[in-house]
ZAZABA-864761 format. One line per field, with one value per residue (C-alpha): residue in three letters; residue number from 0; x, y, z. Coordinates in nm, 4 decimals. Each point is the difference from the previous one (the first is absolute). Layout:
r [ALA  ...]
k [NUM  ...]
east [X  ...]
north [Y  ...]
up [Z  ...]
// end
This chain:
r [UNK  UNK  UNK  UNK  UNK  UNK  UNK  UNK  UNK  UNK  UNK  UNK  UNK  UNK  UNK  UNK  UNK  UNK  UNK  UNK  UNK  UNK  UNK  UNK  UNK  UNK  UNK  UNK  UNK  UNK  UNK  UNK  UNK  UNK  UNK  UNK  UNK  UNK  UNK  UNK  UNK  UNK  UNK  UNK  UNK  UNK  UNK  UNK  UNK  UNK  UNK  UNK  UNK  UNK  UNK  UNK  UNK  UNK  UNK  UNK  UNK  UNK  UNK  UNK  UNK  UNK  UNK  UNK  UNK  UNK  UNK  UNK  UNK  UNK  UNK  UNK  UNK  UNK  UNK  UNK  UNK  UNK  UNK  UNK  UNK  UNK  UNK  UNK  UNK  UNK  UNK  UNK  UNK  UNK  UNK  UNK  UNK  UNK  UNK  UNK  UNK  UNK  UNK  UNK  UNK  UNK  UNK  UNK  UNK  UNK  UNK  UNK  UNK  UNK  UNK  UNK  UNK  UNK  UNK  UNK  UNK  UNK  UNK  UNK  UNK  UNK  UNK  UNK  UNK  UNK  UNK  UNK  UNK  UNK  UNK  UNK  UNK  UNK  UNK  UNK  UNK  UNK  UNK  UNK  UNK  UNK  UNK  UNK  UNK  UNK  UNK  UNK  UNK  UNK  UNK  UNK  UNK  UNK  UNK  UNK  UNK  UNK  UNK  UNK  UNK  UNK  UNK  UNK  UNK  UNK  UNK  UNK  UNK  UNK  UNK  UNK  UNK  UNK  UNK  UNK  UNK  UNK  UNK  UNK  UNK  UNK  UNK  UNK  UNK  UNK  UNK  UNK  UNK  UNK  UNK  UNK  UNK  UNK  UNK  UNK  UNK  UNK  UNK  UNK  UNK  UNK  UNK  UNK  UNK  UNK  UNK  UNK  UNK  UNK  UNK  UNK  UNK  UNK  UNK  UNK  UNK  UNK  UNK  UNK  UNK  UNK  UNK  UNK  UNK  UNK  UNK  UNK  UNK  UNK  UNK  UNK  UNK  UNK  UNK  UNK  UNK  UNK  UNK  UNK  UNK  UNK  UNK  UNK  UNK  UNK  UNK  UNK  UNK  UNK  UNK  UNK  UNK  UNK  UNK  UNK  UNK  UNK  UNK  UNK  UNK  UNK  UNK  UNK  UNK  UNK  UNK  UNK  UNK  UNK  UNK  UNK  UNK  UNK  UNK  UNK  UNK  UNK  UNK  UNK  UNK  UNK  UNK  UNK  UNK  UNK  UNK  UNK  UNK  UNK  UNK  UNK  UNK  UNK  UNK  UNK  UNK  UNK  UNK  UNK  UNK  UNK  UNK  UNK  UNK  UNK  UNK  UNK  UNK  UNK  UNK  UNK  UNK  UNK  UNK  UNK  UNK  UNK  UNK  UNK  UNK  UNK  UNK  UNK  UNK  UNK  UNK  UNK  UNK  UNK  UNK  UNK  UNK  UNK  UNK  UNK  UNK  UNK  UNK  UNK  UNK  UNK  UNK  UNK  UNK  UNK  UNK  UNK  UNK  UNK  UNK  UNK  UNK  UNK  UNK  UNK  UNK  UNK  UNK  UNK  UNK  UNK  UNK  UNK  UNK  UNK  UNK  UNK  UNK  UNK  UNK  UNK  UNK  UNK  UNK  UNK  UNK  UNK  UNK  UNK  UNK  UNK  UNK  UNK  UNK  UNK  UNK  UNK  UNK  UNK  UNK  UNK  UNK  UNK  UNK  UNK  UNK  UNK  UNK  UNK  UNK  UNK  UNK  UNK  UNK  UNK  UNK  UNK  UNK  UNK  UNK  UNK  UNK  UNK  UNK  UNK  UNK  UNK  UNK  UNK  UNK]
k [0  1  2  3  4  5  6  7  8  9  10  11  12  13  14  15  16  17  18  19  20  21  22  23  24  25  26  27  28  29  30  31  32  33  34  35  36  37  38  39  40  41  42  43  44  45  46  47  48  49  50  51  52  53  54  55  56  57  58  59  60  61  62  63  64  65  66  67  68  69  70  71  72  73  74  75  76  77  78  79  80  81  82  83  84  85  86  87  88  89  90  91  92  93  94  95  96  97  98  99  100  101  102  103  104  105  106  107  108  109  110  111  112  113  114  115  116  117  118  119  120  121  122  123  124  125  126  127  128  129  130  131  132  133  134  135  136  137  138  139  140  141  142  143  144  145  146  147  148  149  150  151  152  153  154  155  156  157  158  159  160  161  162  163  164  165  166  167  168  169  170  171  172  173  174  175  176  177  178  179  180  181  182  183  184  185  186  187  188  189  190  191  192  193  194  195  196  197  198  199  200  201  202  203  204  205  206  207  208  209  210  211  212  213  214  215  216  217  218  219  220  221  222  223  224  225  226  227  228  229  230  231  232  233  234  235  236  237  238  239  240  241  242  243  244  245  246  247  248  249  250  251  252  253  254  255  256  257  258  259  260  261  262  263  264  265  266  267  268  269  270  271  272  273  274  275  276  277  278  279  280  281  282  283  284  285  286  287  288  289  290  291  292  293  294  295  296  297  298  299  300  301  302  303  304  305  306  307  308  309  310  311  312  313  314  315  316  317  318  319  320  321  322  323  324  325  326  327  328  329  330  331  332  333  334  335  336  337  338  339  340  341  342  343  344  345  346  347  348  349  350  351  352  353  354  355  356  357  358  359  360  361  362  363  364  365  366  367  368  369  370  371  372  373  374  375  376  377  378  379  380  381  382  383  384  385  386  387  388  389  390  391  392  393  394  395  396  397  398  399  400  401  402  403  404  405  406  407  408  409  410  411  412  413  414  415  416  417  418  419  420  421  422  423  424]
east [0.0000  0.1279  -0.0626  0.0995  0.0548  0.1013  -0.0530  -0.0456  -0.2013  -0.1891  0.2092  0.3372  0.2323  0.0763  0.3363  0.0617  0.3141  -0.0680  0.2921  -0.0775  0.0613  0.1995  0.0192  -0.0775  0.3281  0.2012  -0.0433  0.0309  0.3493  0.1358  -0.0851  0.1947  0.2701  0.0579  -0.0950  -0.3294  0.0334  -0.2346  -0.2904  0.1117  -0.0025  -0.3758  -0.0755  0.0840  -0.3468  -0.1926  -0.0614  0.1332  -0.2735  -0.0063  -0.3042  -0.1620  -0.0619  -0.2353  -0.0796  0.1289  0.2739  0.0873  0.0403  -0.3008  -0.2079  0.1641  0.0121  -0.3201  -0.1498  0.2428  -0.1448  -0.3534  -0.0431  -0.1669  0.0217  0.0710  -0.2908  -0.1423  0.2203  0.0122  0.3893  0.1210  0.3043  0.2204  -0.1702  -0.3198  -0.2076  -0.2641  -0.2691  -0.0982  0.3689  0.2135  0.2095  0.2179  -0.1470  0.1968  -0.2394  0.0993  -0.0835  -0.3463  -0.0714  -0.0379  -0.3523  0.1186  0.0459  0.3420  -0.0841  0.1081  -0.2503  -0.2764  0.1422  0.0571  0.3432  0.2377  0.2468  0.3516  0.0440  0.3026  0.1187  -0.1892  -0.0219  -0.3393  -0.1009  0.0393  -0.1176  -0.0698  -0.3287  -0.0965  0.0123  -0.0150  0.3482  0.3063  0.0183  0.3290  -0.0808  0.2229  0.0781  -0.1189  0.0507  0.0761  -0.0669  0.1453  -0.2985  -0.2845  0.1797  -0.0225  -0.2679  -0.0051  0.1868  0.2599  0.1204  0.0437  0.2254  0.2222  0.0594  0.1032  0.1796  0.2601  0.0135  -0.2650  -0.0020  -0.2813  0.1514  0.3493  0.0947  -0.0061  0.1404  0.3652  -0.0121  0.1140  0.1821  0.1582  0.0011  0.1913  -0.1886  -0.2817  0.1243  0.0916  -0.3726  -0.1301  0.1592  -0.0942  -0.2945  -0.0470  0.1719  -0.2747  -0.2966  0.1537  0.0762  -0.3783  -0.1607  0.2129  -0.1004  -0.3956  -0.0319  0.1463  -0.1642  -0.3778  -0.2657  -0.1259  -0.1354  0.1326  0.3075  0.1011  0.3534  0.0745  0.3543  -0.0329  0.3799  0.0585  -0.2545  0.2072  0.3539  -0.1962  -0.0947  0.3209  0.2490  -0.1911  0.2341  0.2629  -0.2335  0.2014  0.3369  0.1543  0.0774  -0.1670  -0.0812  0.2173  -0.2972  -0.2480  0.1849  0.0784  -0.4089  -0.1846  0.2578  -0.1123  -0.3232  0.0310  0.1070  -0.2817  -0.2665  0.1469  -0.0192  -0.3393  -0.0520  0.1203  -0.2340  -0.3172  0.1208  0.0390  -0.3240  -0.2184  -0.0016  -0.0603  0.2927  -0.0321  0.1771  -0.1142  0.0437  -0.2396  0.1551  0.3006  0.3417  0.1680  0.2581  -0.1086  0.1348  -0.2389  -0.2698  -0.2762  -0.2099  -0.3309  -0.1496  0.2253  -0.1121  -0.3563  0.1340  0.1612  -0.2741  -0.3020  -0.1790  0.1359  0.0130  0.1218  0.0368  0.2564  -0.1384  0.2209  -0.0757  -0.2964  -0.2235  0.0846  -0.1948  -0.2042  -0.3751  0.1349  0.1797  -0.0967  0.1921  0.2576  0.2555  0.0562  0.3033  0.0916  -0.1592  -0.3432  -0.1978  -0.3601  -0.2391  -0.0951  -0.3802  -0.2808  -0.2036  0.2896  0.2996  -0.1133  0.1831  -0.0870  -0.1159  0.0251  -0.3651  -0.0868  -0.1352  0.4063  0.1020  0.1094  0.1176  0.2374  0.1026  0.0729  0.1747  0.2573  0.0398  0.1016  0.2492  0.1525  0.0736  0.2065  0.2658  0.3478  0.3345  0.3224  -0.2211  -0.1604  -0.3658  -0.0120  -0.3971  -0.0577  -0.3686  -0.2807  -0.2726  -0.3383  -0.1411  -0.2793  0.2356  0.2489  -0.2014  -0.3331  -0.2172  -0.1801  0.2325  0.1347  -0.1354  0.3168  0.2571  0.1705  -0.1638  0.2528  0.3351  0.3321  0.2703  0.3232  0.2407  0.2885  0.2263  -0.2262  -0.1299  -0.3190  -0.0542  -0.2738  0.2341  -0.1447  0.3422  0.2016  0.1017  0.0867  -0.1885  0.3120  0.2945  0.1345  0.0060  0.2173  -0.2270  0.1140  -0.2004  -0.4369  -0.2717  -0.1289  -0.3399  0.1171  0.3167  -0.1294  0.0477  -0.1967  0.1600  -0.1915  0.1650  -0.2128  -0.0945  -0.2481  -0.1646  0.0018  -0.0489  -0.0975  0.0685  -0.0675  0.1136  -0.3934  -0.0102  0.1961  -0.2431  -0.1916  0.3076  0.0255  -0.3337  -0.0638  0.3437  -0.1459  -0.3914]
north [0.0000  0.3189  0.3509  0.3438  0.2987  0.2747  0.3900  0.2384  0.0898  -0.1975  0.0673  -0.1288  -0.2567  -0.3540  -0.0887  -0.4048  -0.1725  -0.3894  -0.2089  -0.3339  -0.3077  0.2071  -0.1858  0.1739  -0.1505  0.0486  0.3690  -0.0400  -0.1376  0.2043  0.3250  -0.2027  -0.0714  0.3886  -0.1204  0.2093  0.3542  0.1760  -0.2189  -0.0460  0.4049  -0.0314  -0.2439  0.2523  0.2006  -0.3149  -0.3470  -0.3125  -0.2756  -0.3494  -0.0727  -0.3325  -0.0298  -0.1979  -0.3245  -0.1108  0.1937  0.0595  0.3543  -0.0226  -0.0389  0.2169  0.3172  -0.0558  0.0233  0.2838  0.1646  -0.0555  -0.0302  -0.3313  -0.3731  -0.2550  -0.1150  0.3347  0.0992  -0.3215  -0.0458  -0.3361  0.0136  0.0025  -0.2305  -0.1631  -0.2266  -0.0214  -0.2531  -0.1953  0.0389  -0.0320  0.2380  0.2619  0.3593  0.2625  0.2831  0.3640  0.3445  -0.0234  -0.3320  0.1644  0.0185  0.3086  0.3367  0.1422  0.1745  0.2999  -0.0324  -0.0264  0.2927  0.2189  0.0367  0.1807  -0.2898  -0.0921  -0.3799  -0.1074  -0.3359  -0.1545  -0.4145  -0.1185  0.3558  -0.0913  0.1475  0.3100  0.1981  0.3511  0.1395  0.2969  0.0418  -0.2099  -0.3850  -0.1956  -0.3229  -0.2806  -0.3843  -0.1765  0.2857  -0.0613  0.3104  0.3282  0.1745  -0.2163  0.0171  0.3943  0.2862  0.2819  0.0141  0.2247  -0.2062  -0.2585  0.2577  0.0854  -0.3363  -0.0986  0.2751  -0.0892  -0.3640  -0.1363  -0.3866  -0.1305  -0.2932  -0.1571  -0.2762  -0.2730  -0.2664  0.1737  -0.0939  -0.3888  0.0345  0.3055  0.1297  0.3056  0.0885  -0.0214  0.2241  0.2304  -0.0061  0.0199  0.3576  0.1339  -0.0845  0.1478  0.2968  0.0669  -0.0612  0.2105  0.2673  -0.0484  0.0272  0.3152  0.1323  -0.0721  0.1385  0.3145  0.0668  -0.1565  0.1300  -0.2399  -0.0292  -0.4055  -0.1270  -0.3318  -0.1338  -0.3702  -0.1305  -0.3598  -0.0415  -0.1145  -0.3086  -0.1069  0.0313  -0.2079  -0.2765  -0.0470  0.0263  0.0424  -0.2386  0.2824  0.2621  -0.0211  -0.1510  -0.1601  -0.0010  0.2549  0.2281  0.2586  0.0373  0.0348  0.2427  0.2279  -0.0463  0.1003  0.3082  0.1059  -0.0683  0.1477  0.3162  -0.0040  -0.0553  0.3248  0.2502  -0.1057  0.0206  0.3460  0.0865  -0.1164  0.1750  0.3211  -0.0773  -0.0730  -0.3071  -0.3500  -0.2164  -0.3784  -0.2903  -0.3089  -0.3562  -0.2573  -0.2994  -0.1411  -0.2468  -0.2393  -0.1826  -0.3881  -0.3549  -0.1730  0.0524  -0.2417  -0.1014  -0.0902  -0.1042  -0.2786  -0.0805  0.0146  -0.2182  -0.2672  0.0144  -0.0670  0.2929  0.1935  -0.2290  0.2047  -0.1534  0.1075  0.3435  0.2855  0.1955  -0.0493  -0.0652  -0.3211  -0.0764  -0.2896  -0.0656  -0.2723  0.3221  0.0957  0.2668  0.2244  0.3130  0.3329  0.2058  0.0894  -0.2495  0.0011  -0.3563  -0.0142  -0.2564  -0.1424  0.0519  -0.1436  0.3158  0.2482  -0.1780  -0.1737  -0.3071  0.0359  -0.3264  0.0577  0.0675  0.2885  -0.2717  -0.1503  0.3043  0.0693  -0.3324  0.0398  0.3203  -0.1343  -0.2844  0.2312  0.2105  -0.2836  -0.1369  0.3142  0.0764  -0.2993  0.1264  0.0070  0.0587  -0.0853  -0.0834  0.3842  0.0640  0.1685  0.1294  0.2632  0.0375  -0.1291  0.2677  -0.1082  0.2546  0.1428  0.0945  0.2099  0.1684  0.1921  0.1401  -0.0123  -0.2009  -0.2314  -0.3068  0.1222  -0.0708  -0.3275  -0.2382  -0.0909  0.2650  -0.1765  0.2690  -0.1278  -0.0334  0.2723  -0.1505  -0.2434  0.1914  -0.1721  -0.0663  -0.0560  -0.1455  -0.3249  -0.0895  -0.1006  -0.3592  0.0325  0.1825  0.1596  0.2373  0.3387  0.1913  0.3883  0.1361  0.0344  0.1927  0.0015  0.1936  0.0081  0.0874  0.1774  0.2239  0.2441  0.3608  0.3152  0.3731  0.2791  0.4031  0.0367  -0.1691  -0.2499  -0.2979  -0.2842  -0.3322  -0.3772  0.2242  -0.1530  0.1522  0.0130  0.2974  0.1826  0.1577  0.1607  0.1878  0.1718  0.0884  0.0941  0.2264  0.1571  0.0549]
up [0.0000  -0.0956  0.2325  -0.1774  0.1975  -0.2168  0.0150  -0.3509  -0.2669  -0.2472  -0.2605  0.1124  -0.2000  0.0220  -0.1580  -0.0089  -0.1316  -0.0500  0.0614  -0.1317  0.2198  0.2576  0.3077  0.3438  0.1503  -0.3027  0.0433  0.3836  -0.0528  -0.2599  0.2232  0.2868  -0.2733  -0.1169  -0.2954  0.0033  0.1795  -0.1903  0.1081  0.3067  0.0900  -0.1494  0.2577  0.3104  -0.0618  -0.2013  0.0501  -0.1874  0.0722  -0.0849  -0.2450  -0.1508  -0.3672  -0.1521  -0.0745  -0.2302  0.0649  -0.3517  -0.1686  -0.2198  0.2896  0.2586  -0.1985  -0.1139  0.3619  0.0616  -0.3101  0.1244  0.3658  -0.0869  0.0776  -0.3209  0.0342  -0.0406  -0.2597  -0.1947  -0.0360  0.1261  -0.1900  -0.2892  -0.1759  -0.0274  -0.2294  -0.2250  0.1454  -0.3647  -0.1683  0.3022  -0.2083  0.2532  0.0563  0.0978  0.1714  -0.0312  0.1110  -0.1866  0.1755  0.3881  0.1077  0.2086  -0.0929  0.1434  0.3275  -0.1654  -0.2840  0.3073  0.1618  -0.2714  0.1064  -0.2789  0.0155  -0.2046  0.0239  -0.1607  -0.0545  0.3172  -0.1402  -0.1565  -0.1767  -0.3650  -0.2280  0.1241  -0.0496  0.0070  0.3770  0.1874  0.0034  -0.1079  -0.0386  -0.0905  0.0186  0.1661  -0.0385  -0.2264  -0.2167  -0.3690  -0.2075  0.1161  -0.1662  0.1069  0.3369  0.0242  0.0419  -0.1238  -0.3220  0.1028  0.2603  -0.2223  -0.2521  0.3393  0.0820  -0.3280  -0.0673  0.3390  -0.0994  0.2776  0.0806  0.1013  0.1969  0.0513  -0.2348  0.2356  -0.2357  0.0617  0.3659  -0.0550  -0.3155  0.0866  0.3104  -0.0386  -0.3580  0.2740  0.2352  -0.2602  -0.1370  0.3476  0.0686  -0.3150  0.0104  0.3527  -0.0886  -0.2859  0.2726  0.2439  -0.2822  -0.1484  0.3860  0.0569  -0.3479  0.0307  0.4289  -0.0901  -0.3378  0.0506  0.2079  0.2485  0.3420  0.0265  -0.1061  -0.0228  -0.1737  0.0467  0.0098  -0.1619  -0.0385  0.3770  -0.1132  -0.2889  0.1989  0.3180  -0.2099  -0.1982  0.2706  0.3586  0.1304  0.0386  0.1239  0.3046  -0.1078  -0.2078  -0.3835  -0.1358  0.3534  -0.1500  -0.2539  0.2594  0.1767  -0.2749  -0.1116  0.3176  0.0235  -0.2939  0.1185  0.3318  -0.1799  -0.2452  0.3007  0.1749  -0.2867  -0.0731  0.3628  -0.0021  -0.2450  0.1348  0.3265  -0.2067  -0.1452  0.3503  -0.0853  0.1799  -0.1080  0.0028  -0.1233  -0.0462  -0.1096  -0.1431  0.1721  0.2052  -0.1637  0.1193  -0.1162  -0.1812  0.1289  -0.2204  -0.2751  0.0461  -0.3181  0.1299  -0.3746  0.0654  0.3520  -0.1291  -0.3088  0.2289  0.1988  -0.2565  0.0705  -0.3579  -0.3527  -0.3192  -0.3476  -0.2190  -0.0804  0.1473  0.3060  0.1859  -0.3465  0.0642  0.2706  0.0000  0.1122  0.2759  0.1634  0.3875  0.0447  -0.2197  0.1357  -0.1485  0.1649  0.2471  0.1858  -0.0948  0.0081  -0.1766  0.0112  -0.3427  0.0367  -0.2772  0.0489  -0.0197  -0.3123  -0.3044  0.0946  0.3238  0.1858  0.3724  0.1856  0.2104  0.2902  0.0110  0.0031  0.3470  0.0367  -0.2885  0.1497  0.3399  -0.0956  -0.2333  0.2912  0.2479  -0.2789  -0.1100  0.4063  -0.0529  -0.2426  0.1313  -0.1665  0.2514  0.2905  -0.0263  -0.0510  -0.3360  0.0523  0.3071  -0.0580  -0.2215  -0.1296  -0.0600  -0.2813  0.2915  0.2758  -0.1971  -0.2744  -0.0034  -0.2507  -0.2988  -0.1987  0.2673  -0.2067  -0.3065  0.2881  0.0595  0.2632  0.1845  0.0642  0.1397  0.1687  0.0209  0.2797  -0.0946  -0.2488  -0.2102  -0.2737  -0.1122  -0.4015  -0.2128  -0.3328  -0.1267  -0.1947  0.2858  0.0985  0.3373  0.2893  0.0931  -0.1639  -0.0783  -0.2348  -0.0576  0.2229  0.3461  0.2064  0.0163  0.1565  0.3473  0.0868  0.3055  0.0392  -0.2240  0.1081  -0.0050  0.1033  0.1090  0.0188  0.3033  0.3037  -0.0793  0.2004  -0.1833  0.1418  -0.2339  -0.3281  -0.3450  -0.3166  -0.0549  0.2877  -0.1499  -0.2296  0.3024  0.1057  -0.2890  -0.0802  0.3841  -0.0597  -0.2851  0.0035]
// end
């Protein structure tokens, strides 16, 4: 639950800079470390809280609560990907799939949202909208126009070229800055020449660098990387600081979910494979599912029942339902890699989502343990491995900053909508 206590008038400005998958105590420890003195002087008048994302704590469907103040199964993002019900062909919803309006569409709040995740394409606003991952066309990711002709005109990326990171990791790193240097350079550019009464730039670059090399986030190979990143950083967050400040602004920063670094991925299409509850022919991806299925996964973690009235090929009843459901949850529980319990809790659909649309959502939601990052792929052969990724998200250990003091206590990325729009109406 979230209390604000704030003093001025109606009018005043709410300045946010998204920092994507920025852990709580990554930040904690880098202020300890020197490494982040910037932030750390902003935390002598504000407050650096601890925060919960979503779940599933993926990007799609944290920003997308962050964006509007809303529950998935209000807003109708579960993910990344879904799929269609007769083809079992993938889906990949975008910003004109939400069944939510943007709080600041509600609100009438002049806004610039750049490059928050799960925004593409962008559509006319009152304001500015760059949109973020999965963006693939610089002008269908832009609004208005001449937006578009600055950011083309200074060379803008819309994302890092991840690919880099395993075959070349310092092609990667070189990509990585540049890119950040260009979405610093475009954020600066846009605050100071757009009129707005909310401003929101989101930092996706610290996501890319935590999932290719997390595992030296606080030594080791490639620290020196992280070090000379969130200085940069740390420098970037206190200019813009000093500018909302200048402005009578409300300053936040926030992060859309936690990282930690991966001991194992864990492909559950295989454990539901080996298990009998998921039979594919030969077909690719999930098209090949066939009618004897029970149950299928999409990622992260997602497990759906293959229900006649809801799939095509569907055979499973609504009155074994819930025994289905229980007995997947009592074998899942059971998953252990190394003598560890890979699952920390099991979700059924009804007691984390609510809403219109919670029927869309998966019906049954496993959280990992920290370290086993859960996997929807059907083309694995084992139920274990790794991959070049080395460090996943965390449901909690996100963070959320606030200029002034503010009492915040259970906060999900979900509340932070009411802070702003209590800041600024």
């Amino acid at each position: 639950m979230v209390n604000i206590f704030r003093k001025g008038k109606r009018d005043r400005k709410v300045v946010v800079i998204g920092l994507d998958g920025v852990p709580y105590t990554l930040l904690a420890d880098y202020m300890e470390r020197g490494i982040m003195p910037e932030f750390a002087e902003l935390c002598k008048n504000g407050k650096l809280n601890g925060m919960r994302s979503t779940l599933p704590e993926v990007s799609s469907v944290a920003w997308t609560s962050f964006i509007t103040g809303k529950n998935p199964g209000q807003h109708g993002i579960f993910g990344f990907m879904e799929i269609d019900r007769q083809s079992y062909e993938y889906i990949f919803p975008n910003f004109n799939s939400l069944k939510e309006r943007p709080f600041w569409e509600r609100e009438n709040i002049k806004t610039v949202a750049f490059n928050i995740p799960q925004t593409y394409p962008a559509r006319p606003m009152n304001g500015v909208l760059v949109s973020g991952f999965v963006a693939l066309d610089l002008k269908k990711a832009t609004y208005p126009e001449k937006v578009f002709e600055y950011l083309s005109g200074i060379g803008y990326k819309l994302d890092v070229n991840a690919k880099l990171a395993s075959e070349n990791p310092d092609a990667f790193f070189e990509n990585l800055f540049d890119t950040f240097d260009k979405r610093k350079k475009a954020i600066e550019h846009i605050y100071d020449s757009e009129d707005w009464q909310l401003f929101i730039g989101t930092i996706t670059e610290t996501d890319r660098l935590h999932h290719m090399f997390f595992d030296s986030a606080k030594d080791g190979k490639y620290f020196h990387i992280f070090e000379k990143f969130y200085k940069e950083l740390d420098r970037f967050i206190g200019l813009m600081a000093d500018k909302a400040i200048k402005d009578g602004a409300l300053f936040l920063t926030c992060s859309d979910h936690g990282f930690t670094p991966i001991k194992s991925e864990v492909y559950l299409s295989r454990w539901l494979i080996e298990n009998g509850y998921l039979n594919l022919s030969s077909v690719e991806g999930l098209r090949g599912v066939t009618s004897d299925t029970k149950a299928f996964c999409l990622d992260p973690s997602r497990i759906y029942i293959h229900l006649d009235e809801r799939y095509s090929r569907g055979k499973i009843r609504q009155s074994d339902y819930s025994k289905l459901v229980q007995e997947l949850k009592k074998k899942l529980s059971e998953i252990t890699f190394e003598g560890q319990k890979v699952i920390k809790e099991i979700y059924l659909k009804h007691e984390i989502f609510h809403g219109d649309y919670v029927d869309s959502g998966p019906d049954i939601y496993l959280l990992p343990n920290y370290g086993f990052d859960l996997k929807g792929a059907v083309n694995r052969d084992s139920l274990f491995g790794t991959t070049h990724f080395k460090g996943m998200h965390t449901y909690d250990d996100a963070h959320l900053f606030v200029s002034i003091p503010v009492e915040c206590s259970d906060i999900k990325i979900e509340d932070v909508a009411s802070i702003i729009v209590k800041h600024v109406k």
